[in-house]
Z-matrix of the N, CA and C atoms (Angstrom, degrees):
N
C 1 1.439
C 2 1.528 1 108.98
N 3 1.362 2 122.53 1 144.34
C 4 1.178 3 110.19 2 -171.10
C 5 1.405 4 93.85 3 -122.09
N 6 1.398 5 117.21 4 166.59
C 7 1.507 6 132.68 5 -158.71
C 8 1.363 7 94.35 6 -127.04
N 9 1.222 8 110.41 7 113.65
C 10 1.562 9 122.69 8 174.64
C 11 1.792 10 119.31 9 -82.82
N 12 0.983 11 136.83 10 132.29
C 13 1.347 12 149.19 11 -163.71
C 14 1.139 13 108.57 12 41.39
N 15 1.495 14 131.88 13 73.19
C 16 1.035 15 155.15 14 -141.32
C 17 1.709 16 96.03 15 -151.89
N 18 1.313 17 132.73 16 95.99
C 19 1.399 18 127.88 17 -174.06
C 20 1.241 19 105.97 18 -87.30
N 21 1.480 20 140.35 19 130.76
C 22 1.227 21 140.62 20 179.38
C 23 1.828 22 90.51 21 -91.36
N 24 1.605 23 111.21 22 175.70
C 25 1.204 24 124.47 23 -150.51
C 26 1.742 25 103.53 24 -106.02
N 27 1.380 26 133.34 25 132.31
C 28 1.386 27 134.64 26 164.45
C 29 1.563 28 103.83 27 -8.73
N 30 1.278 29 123.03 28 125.23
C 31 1.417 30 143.73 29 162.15
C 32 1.673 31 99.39 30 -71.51
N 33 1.625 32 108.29 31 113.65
C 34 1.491 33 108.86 32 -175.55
C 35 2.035 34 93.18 33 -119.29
N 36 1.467 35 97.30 34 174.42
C 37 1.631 36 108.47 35 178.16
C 38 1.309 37 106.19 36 -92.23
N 39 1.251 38 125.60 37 135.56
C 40 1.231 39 122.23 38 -163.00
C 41 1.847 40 97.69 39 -106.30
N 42 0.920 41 130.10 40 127.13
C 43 1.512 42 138.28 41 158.73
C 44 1.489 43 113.92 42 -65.31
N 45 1.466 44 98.60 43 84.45
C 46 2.067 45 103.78 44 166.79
C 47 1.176 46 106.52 45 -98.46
N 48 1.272 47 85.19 46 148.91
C 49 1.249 48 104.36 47 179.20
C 50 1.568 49 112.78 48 -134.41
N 51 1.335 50 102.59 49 103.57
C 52 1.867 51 121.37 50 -166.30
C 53 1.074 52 97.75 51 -108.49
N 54 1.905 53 102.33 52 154.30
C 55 1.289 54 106.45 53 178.00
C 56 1.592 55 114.95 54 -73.69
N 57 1.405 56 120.08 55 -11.26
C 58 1.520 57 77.60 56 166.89
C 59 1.338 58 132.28 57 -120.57
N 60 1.455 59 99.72 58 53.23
C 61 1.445 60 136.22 59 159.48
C 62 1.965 61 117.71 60 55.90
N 63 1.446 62 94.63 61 34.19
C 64 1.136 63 106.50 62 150.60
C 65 1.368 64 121.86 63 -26.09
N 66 1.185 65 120.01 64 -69.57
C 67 1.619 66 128.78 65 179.11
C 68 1.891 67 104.07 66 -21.96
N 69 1.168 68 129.93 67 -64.23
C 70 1.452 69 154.46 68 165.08
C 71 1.526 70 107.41 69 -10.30
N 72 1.554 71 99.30 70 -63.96
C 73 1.306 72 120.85 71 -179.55
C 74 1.447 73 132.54 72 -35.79
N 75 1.163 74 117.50 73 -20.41
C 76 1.340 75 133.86 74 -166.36
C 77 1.643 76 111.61 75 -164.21
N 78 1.271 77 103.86 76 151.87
C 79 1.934 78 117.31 77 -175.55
C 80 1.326 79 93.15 78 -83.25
N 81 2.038 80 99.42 79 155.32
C 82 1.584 81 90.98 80 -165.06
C 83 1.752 82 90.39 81 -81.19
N 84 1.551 83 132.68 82 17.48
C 85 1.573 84 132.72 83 153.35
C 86 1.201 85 115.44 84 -57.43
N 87 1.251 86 102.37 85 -51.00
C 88 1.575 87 85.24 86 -171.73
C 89 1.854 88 121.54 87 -98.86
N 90 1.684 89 91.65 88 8.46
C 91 1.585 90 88.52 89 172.60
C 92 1.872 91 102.91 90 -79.06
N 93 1.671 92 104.91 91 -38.89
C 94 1.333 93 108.89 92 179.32
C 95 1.749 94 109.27 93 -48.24
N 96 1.074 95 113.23 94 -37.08
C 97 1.288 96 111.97 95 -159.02
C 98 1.795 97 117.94 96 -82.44
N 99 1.663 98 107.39 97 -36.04
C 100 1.663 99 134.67 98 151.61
C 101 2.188 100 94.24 99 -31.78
N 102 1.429 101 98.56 100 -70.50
C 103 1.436 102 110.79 101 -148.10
C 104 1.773 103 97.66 102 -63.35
N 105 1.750 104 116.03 103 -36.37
C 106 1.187 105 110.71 104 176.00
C 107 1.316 106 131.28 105 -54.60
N 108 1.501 107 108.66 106 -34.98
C 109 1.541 108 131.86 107 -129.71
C 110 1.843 109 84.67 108 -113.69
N 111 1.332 110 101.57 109 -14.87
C 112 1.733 111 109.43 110 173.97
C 113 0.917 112 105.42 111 -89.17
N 114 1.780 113 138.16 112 -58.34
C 115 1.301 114 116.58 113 171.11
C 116 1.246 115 145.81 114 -80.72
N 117 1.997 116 94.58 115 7.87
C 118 1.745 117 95.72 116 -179.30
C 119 1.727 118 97.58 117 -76.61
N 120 1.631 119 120.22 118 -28.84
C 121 1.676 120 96.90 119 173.67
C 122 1.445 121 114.56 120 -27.46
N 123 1.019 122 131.39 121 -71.53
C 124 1.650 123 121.25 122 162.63
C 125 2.355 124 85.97 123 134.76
N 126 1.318 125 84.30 124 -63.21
C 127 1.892 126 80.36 125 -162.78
C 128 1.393 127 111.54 126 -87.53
N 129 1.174 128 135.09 127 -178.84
C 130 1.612 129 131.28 128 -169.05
C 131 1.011 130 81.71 129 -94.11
N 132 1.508 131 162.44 130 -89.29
C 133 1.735 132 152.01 131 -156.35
C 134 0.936 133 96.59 132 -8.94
N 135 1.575 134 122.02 133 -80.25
C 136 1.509 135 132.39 134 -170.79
C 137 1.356 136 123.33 135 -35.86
N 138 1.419 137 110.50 136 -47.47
C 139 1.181 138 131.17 137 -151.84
C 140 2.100 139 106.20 138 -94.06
N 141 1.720 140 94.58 139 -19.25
C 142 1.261 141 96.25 140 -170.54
C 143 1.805 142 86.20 141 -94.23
N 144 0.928 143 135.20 142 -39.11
C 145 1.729 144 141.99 143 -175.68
C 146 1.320 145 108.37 144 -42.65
N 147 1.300 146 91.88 145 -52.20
C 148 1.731 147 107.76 146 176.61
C 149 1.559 148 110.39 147 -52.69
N 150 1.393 149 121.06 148 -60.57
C 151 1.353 150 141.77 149 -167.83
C 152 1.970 151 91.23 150 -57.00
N 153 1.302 152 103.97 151 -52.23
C 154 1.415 153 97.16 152 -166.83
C 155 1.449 154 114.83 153 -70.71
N 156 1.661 155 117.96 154 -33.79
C 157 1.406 156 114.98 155 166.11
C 158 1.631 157 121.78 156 -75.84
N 159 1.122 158 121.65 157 30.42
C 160 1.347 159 140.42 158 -176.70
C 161 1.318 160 113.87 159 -125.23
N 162 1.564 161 111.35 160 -8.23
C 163 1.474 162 123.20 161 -142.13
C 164 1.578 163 97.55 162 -122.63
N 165 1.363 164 128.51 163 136.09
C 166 1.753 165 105.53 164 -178.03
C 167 1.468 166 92.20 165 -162.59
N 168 1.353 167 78.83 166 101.26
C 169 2.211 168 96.63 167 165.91
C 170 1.527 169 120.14 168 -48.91
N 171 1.324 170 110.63 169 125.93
C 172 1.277 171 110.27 170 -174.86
C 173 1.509 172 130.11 171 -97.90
N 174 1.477 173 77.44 172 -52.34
C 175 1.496 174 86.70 173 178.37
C 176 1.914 175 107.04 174 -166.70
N 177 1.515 176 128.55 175 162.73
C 178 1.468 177 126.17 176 168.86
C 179 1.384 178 112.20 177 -109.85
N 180 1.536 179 123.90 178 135.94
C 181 1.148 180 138.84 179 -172.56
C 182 1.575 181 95.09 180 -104.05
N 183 1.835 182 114.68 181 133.61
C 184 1.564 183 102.60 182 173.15
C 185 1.111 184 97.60 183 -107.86
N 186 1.468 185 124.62 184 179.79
C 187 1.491 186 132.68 185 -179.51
C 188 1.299 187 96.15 186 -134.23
N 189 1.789 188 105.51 187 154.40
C 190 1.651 189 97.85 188 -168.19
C 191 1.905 190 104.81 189 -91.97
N 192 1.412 191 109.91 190 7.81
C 193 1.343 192 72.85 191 163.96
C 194 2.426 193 106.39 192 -109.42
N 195 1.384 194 99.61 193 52.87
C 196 1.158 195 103.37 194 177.80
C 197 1.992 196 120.71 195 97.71
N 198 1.055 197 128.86 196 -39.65
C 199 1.408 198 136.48 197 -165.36
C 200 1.168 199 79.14 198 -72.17
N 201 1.770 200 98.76 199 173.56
C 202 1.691 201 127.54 200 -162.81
C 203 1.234 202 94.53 201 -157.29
N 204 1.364 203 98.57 202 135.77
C 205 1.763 204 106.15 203 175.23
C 206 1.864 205 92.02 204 -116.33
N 207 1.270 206 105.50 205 143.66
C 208 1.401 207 96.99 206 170.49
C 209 1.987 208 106.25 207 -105.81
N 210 1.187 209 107.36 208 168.81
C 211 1.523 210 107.82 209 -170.30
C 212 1.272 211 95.33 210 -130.16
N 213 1.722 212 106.69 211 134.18
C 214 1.481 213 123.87 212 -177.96
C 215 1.863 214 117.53 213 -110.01
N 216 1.159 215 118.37 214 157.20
C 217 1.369 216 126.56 215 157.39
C 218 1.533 217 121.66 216 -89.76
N 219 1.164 218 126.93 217 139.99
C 220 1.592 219 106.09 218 151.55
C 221 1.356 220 134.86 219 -120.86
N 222 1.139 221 142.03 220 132.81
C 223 1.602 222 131.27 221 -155.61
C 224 1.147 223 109.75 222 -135.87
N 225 1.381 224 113.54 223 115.98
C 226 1.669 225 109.55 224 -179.00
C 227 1.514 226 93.92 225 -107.65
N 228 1.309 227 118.65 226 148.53
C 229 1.423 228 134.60 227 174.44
C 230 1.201 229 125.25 228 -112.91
N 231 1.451 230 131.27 229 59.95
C 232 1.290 231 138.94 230 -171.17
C 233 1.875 232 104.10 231 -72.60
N 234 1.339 233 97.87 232 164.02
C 235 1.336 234 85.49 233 178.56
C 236 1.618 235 127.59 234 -61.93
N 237 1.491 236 103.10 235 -6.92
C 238 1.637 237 104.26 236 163.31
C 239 1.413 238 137.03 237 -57.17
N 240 1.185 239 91.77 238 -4.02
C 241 1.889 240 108.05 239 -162.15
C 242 1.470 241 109.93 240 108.25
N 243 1.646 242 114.77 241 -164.82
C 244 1.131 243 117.45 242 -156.69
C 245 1.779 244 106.59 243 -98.50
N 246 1.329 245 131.72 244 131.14
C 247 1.318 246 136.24 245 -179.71
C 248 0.873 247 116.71 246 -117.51
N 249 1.470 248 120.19 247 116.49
C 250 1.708 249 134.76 248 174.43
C 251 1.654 250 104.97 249 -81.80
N 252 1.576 251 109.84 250 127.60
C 253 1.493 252 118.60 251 -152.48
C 254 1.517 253 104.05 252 -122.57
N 255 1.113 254 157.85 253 130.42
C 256 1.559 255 139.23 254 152.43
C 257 1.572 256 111.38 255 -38.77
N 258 1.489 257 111.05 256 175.73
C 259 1.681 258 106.65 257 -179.07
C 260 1.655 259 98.95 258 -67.93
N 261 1.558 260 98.30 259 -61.67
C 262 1.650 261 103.92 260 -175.20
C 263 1.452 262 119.16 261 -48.50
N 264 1.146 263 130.69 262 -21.97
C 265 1.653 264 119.57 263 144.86
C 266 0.790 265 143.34 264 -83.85
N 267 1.378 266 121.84 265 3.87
C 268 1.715 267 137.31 266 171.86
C 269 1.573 268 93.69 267 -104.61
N 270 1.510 269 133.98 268 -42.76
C 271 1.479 270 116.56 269 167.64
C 272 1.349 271 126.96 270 -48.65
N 273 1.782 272 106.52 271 -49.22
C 274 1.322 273 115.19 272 170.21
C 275 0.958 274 129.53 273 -32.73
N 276 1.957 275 109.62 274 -61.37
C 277 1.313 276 127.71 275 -170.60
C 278 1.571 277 117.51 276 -56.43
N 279 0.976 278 97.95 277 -32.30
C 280 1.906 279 108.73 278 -160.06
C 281 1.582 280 86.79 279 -102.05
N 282 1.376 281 147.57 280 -22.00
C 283 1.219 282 111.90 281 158.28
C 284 1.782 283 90.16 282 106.16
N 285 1.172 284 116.88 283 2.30
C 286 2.107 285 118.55 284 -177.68
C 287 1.316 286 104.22 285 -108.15
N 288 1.378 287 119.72 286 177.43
C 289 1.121 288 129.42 287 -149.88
C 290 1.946 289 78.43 288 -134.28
N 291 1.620 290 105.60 289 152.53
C 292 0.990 291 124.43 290 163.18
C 293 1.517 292 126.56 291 -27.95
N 294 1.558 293 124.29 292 -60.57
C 295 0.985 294 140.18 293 -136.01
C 296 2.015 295 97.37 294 -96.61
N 297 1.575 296 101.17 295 -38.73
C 298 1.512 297 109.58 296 157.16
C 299 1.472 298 107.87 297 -35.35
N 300 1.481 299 100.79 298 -81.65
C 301 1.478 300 94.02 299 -167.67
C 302 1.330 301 136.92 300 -52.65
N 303 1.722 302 116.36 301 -29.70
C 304 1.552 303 137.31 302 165.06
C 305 1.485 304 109.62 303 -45.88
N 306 1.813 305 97.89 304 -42.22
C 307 1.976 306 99.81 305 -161.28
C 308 1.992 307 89.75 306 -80.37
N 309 0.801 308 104.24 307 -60.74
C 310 1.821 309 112.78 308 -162.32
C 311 1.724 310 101.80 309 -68.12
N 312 1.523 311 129.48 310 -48.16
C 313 1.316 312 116.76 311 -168.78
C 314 1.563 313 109.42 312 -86.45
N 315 1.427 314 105.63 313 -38.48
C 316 1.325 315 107.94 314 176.46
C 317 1.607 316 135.45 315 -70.53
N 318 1.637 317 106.78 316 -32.37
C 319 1.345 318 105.27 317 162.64
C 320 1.933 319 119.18 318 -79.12
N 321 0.850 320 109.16 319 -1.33
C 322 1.259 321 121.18 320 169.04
C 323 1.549 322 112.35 321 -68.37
N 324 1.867 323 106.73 322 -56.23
C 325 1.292 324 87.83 323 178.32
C 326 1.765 325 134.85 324 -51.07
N 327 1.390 326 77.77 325 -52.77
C 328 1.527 327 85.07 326 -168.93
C 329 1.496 328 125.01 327 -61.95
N 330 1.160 329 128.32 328 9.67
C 331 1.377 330 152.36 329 133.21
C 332 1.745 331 117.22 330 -19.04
């Protein structure tokens, strides 16, 4: 059921902290600046384009009773150069939820 005029709450950056210590990788400047510069796109097009040019298919894993997992990269490009991120610190950072990125980056690939 969905709840009509129902305001959900400011989208904030979440501070993860993964084991393989992504967090490290970058000043908390230029994570602020990633997380700004993501929501000044303003519309989800924008915002999903971004996600997908950030986004880089790697490779598909099969399973023997048939399913496929596909395998992702993540790359944030701060003005430091280019940073290879886990998912859970590129979800964190940008403030989205898992299932965003699965529906918008992932059906994209397989296109």
């Amino acid at each position: 059921m969905k709840r009509v005029g129902v305001r959900k709450g400011a989208t904030v950056m979440q501070d993860i902290d993964c084991v393989c210590a992504c967090r490290e990788k970058l000043p908390i400047e230029e994570k602020r600046r990633v997380f700004a510069k993501f929501y000044a796109l303003g519309s989800h097009e924008s915002q999903n384009a971004y996600l997908f040019a950030c986004t880089e298919f790697t490779h598909t894993q099969e399973f023997p009773n048939g399913r496929q997992r596909r395998h992702f990269q993540y790359k944030l490009r701060p003005s430091i150069g280019t940073v290879m991120v886990c998912q859970k610190f590129f979800l964190g950072l940008h403030g989205i939820r898992r299932s965003r990125l699965r529906k918008k980056v992932g059906s994209a690939t397989l296109k």
